[in-house]
PDB file with SEQRES, HELIX, SHEET and CRYST1 records, atoms N, CA, C and O in Angstrom:
SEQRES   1 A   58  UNK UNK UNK UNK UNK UNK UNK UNK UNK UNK UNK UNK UNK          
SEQRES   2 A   58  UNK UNK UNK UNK UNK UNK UNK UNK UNK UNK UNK UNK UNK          
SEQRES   3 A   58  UNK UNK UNK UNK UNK UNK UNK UNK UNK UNK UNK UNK UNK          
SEQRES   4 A   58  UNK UNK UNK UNK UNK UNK UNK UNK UNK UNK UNK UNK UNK          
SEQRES   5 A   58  UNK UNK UNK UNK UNK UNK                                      
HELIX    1 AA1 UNK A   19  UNK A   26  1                                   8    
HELIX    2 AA2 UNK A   35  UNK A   37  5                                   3    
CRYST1    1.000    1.000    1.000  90.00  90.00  90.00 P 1           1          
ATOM      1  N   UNK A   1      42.910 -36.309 -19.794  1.00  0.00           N  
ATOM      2  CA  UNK A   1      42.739 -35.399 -18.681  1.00  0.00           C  
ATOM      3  C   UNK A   1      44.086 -35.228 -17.975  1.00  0.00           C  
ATOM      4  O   UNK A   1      44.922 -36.130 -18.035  1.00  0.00           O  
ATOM      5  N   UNK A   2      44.298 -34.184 -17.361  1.00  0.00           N  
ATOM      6  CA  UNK A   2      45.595 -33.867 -16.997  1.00  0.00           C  
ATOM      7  C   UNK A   2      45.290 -33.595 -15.507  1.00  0.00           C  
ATOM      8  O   UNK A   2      44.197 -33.555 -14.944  1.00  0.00           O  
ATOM      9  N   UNK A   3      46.539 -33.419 -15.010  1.00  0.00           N  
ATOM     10  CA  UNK A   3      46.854 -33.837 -13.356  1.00  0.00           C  
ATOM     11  C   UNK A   3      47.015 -32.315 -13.090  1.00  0.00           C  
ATOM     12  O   UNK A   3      48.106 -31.857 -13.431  1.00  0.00           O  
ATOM     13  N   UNK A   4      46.164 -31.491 -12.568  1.00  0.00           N  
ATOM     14  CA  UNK A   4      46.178 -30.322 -12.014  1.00  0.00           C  
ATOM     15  C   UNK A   4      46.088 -29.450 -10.557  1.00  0.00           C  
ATOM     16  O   UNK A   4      45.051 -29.146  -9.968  1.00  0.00           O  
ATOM     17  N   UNK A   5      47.547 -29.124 -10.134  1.00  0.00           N  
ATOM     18  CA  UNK A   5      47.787 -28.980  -9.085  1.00  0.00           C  
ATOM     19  C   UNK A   5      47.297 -27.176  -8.325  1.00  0.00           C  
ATOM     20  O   UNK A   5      48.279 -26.503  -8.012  1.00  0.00           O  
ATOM     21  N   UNK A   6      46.385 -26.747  -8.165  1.00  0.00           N  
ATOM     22  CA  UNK A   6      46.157 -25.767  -7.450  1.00  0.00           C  
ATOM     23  C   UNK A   6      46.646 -25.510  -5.859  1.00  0.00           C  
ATOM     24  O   UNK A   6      46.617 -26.287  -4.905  1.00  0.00           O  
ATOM     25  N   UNK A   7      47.160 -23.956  -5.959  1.00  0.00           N  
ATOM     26  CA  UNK A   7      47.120 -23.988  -4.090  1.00  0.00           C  
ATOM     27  C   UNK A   7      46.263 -22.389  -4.198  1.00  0.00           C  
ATOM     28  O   UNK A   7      45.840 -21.753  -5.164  1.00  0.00           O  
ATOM     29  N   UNK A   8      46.259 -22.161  -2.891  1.00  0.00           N  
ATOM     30  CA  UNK A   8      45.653 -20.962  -2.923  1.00  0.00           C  
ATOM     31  C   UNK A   8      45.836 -21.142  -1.162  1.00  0.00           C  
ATOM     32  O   UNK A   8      45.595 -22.107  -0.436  1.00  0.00           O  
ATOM     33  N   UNK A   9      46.534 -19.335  -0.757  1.00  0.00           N  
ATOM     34  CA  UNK A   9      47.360 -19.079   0.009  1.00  0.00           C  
ATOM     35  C   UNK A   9      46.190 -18.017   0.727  1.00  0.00           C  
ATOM     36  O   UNK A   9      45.720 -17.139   0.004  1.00  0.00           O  
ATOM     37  N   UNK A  10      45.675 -18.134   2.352  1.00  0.00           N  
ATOM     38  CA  UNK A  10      45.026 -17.368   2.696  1.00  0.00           C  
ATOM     39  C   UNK A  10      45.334 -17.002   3.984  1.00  0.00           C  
ATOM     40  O   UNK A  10      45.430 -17.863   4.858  1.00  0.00           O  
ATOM     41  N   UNK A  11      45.606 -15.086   4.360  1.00  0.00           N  
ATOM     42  CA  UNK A  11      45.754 -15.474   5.786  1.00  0.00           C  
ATOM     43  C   UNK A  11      44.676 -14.356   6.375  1.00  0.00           C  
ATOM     44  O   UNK A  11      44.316 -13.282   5.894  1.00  0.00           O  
ATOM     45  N   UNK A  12      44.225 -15.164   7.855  1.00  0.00           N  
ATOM     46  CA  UNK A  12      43.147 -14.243   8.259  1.00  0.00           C  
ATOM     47  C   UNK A  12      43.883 -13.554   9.743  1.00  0.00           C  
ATOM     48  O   UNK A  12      44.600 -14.088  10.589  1.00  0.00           O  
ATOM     49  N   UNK A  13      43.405 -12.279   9.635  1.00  0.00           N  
ATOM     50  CA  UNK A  13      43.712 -11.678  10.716  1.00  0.00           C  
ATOM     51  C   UNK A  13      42.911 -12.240  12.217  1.00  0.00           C  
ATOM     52  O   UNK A  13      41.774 -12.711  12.251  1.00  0.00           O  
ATOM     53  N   UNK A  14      43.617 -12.092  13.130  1.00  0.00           N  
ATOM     54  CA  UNK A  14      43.164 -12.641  14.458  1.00  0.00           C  
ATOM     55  C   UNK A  14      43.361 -11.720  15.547  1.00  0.00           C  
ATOM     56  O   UNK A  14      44.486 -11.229  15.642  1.00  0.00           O  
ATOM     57  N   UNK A  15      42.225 -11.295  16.633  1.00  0.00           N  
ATOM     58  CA  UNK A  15      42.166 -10.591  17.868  1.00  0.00           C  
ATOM     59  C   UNK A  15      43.664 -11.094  18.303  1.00  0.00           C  
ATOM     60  O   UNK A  15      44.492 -10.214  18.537  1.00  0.00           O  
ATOM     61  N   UNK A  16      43.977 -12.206  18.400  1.00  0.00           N  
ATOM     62  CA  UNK A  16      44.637 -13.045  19.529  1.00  0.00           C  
ATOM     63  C   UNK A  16      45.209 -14.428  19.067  1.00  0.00           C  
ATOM     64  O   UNK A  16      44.915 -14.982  18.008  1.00  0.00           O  
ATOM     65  N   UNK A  17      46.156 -14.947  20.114  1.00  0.00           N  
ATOM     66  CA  UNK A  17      46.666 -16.548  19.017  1.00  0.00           C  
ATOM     67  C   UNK A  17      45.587 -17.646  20.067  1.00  0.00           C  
ATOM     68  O   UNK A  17      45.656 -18.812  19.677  1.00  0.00           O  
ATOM     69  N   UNK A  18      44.732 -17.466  21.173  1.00  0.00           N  
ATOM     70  CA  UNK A  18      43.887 -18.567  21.406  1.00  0.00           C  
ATOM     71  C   UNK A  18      43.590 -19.549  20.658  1.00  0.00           C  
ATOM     72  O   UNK A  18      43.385 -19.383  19.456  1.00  0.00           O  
ATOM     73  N   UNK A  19      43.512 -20.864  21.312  1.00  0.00           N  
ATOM     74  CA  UNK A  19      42.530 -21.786  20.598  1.00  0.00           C  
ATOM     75  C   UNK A  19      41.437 -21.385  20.264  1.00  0.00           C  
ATOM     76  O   UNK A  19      40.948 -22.448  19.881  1.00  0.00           O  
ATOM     77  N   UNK A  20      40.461 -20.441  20.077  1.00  0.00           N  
ATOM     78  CA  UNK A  20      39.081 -20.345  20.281  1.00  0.00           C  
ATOM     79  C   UNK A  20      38.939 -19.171  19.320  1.00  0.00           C  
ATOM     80  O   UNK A  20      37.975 -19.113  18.558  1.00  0.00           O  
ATOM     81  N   UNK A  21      39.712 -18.408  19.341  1.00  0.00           N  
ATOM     82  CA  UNK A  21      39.967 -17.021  17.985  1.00  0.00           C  
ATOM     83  C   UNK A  21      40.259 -18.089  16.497  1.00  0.00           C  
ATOM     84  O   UNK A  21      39.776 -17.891  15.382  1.00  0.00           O  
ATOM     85  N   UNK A  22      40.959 -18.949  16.803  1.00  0.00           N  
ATOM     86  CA  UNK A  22      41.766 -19.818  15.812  1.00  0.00           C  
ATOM     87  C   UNK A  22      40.793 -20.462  15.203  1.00  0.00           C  
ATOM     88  O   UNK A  22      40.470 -20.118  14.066  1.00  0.00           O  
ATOM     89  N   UNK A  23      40.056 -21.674  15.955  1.00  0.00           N  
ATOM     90  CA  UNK A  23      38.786 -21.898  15.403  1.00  0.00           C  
ATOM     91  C   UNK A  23      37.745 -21.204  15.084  1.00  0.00           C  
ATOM     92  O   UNK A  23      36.953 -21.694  14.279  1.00  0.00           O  
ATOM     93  N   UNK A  24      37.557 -20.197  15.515  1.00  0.00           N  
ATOM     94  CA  UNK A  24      36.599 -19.451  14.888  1.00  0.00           C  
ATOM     95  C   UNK A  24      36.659 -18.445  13.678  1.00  0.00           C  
ATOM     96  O   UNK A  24      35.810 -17.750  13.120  1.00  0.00           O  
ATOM     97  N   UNK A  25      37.979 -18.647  13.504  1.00  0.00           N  
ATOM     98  CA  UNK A  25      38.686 -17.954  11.921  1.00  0.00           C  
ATOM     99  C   UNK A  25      38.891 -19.166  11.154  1.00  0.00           C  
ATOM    100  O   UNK A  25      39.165 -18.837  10.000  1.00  0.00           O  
ATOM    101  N   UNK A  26      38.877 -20.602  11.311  1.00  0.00           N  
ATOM    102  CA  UNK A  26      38.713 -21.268  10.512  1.00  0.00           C  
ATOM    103  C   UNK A  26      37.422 -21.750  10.210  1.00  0.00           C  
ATOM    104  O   UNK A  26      37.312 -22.323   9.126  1.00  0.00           O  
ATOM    105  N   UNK A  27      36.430 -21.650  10.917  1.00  0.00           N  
ATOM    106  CA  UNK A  27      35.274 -21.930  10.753  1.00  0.00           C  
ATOM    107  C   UNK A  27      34.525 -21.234   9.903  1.00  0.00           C  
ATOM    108  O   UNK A  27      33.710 -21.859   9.226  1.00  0.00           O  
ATOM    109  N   UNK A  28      34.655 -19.581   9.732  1.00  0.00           N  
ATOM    110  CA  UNK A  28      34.446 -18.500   9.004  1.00  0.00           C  
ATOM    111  C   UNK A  28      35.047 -19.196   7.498  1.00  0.00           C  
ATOM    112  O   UNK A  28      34.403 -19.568   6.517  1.00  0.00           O  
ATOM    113  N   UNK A  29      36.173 -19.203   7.686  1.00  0.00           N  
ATOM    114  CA  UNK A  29      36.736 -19.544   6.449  1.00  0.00           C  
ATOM    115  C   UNK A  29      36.803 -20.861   5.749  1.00  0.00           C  
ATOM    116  O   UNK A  29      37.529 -20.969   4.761  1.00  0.00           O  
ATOM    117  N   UNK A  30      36.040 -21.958   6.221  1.00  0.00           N  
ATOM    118  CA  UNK A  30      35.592 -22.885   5.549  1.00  0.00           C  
ATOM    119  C   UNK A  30      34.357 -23.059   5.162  1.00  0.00           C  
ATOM    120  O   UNK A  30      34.220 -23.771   4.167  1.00  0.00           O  
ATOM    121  N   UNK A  31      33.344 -22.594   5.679  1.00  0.00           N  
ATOM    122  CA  UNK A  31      32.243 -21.643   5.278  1.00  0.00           C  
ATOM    123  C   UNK A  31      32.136 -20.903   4.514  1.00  0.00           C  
ATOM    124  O   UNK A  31      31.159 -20.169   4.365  1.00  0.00           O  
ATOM    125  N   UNK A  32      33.106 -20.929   3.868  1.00  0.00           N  
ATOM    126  CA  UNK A  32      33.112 -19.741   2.259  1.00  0.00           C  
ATOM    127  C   UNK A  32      33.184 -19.947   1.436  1.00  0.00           C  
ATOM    128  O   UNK A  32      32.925 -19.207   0.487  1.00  0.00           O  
ATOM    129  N   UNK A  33      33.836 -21.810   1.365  1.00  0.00           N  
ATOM    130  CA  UNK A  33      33.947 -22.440  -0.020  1.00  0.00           C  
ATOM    131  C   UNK A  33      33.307 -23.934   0.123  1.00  0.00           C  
ATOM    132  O   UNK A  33      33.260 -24.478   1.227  1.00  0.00           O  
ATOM    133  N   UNK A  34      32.933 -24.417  -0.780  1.00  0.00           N  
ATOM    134  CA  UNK A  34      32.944 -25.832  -0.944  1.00  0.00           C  
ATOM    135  C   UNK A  34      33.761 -26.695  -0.446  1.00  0.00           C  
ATOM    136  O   UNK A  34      34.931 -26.577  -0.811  1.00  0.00           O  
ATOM    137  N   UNK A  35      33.387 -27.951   0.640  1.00  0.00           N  
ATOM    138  CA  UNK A  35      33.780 -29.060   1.174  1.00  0.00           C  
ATOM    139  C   UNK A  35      34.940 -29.951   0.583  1.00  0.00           C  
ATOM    140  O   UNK A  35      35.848 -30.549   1.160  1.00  0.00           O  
ATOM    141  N   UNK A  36      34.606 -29.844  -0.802  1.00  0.00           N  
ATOM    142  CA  UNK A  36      35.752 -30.370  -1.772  1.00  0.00           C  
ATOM    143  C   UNK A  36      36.524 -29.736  -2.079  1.00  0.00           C  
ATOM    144  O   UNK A  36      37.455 -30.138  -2.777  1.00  0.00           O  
ATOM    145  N   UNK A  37      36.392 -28.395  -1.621  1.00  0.00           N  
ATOM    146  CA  UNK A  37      37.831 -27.529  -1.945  1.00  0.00           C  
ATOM    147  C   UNK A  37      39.080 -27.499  -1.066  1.00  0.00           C  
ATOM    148  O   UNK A  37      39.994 -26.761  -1.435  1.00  0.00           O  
ATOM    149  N   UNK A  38      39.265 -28.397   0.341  1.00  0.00           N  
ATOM    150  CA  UNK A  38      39.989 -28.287   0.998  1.00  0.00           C  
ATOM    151  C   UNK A  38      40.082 -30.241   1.361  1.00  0.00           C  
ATOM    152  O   UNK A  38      39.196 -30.984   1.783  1.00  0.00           O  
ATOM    153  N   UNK A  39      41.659 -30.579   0.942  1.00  0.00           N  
ATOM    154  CA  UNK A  39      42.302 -31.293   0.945  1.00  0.00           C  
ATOM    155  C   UNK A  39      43.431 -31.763   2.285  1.00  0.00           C  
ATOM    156  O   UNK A  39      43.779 -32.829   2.793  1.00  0.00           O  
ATOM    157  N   UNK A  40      43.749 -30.281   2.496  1.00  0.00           N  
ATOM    158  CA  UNK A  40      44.667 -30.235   3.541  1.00  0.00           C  
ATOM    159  C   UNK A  40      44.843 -28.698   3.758  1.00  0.00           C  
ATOM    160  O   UNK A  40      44.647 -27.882   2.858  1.00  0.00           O  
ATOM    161  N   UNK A  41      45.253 -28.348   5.105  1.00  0.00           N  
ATOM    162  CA  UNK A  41      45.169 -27.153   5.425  1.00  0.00           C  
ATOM    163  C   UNK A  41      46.402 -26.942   6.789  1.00  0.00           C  
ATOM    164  O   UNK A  41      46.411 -27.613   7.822  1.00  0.00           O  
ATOM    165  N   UNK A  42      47.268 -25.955   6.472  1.00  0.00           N  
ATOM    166  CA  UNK A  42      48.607 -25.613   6.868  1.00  0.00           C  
ATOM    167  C   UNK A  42      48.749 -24.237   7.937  1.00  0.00           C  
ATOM    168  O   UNK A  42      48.580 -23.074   7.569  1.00  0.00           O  
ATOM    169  N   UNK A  43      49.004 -24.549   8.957  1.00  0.00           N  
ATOM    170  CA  UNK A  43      49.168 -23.085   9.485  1.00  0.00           C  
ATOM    171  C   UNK A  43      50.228 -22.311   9.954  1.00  0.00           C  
ATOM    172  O   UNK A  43      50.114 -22.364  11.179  1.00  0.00           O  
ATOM    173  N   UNK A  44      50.851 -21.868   9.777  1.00  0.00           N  
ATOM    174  CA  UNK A  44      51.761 -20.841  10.068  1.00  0.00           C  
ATOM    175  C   UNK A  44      51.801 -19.851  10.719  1.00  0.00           C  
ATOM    176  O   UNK A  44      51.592 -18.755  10.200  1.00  0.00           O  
ATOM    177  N   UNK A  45      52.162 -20.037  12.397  1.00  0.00           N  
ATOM    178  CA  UNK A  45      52.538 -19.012  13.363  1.00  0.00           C  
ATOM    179  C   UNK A  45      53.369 -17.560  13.079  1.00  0.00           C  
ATOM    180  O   UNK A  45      53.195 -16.413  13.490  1.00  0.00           O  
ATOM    181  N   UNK A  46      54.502 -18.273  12.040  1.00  0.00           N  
ATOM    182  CA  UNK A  46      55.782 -17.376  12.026  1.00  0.00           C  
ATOM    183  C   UNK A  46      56.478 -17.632  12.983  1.00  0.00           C  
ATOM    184  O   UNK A  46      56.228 -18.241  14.023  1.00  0.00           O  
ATOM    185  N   UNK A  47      57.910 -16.860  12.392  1.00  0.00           N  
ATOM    186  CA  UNK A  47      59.117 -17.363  13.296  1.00  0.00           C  
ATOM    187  C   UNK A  47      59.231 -16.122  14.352  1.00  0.00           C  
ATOM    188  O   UNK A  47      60.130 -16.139  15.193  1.00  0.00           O  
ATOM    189  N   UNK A  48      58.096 -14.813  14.272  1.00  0.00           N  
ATOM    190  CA  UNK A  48      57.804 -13.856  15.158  1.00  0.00           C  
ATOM    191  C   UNK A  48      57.398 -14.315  16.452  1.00  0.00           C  
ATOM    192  O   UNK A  48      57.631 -13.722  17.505  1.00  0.00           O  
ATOM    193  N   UNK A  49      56.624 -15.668  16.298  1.00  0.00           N  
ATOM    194  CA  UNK A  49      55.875 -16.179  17.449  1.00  0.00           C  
ATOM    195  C   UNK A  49      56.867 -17.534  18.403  1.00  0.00           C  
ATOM    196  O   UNK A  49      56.693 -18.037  19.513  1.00  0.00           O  
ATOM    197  N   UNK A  50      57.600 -17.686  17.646  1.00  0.00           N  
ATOM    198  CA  UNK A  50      58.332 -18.745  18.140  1.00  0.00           C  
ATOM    199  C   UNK A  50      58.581 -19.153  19.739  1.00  0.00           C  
ATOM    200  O   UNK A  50      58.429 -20.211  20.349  1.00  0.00           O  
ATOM    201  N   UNK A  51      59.141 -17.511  20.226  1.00  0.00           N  
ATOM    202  CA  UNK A  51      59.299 -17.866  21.802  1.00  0.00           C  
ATOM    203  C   UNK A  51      57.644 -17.892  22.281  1.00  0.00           C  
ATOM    204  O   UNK A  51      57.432 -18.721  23.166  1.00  0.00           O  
ATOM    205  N   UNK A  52      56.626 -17.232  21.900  1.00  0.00           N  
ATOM    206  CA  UNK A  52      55.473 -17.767  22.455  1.00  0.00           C  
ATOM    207  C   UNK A  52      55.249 -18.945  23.079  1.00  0.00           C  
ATOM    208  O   UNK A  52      55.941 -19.918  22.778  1.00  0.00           O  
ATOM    209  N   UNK A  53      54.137 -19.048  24.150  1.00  0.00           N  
ATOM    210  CA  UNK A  53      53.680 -20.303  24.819  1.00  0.00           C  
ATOM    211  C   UNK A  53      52.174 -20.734  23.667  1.00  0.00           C  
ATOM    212  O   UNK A  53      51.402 -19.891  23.210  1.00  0.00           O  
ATOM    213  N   UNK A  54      52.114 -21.902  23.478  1.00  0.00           N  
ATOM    214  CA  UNK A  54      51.213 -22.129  22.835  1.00  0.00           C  
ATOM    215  C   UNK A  54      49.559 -21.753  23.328  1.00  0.00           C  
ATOM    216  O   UNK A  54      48.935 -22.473  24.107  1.00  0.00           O  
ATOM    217  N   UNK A  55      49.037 -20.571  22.752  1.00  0.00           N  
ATOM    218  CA  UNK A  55      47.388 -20.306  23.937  1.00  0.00           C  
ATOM    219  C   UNK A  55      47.952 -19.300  24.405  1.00  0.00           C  
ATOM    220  O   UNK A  55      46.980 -18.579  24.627  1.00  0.00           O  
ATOM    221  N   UNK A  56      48.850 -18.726  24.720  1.00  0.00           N  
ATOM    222  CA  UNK A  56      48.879 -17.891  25.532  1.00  0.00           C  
ATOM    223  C   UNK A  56      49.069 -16.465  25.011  1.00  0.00           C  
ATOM    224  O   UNK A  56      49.686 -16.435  23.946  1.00  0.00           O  
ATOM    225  N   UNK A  57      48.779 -15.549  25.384  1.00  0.00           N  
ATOM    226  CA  UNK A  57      48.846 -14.105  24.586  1.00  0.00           C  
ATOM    227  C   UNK A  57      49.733 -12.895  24.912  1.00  0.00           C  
ATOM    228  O   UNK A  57      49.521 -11.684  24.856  1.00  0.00           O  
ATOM    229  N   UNK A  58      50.713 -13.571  25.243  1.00  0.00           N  
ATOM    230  CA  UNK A  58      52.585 -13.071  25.236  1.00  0.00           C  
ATOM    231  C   UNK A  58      53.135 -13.251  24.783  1.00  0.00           C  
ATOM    232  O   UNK A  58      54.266 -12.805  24.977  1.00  0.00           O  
TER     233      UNK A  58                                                      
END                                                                             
């Protein structure tokens, strides 16, 4: 048996950068696959958002 490395790259659109938009686009989207399909999970603001306040929608 061999050592097989999958990724799979998903991004969901969001109203807003809230805590509460955020979870509720990940919640949607773990709800779509199997429990064993997610190992670890990565998120990426972008370097667009950088001066942003974290939560805040400026």
């Amino acid at each position: 048996m061999s050592n097989v490395k999958t990724r799979m790259y998903v991004a969901l659109k969001m109203p807003d950068q809230m805590a509460h938009s955020i979870e509720v686009a990940l919640g949607i989207l773990v709800s779509q696959y199997p429990f064993s399909a997610f190992l670890t999970a990565t998120s990426d603001r972008g370097k667009e958002f950088a001066c942003c306040k974290p939560g805040s929608n400026t």
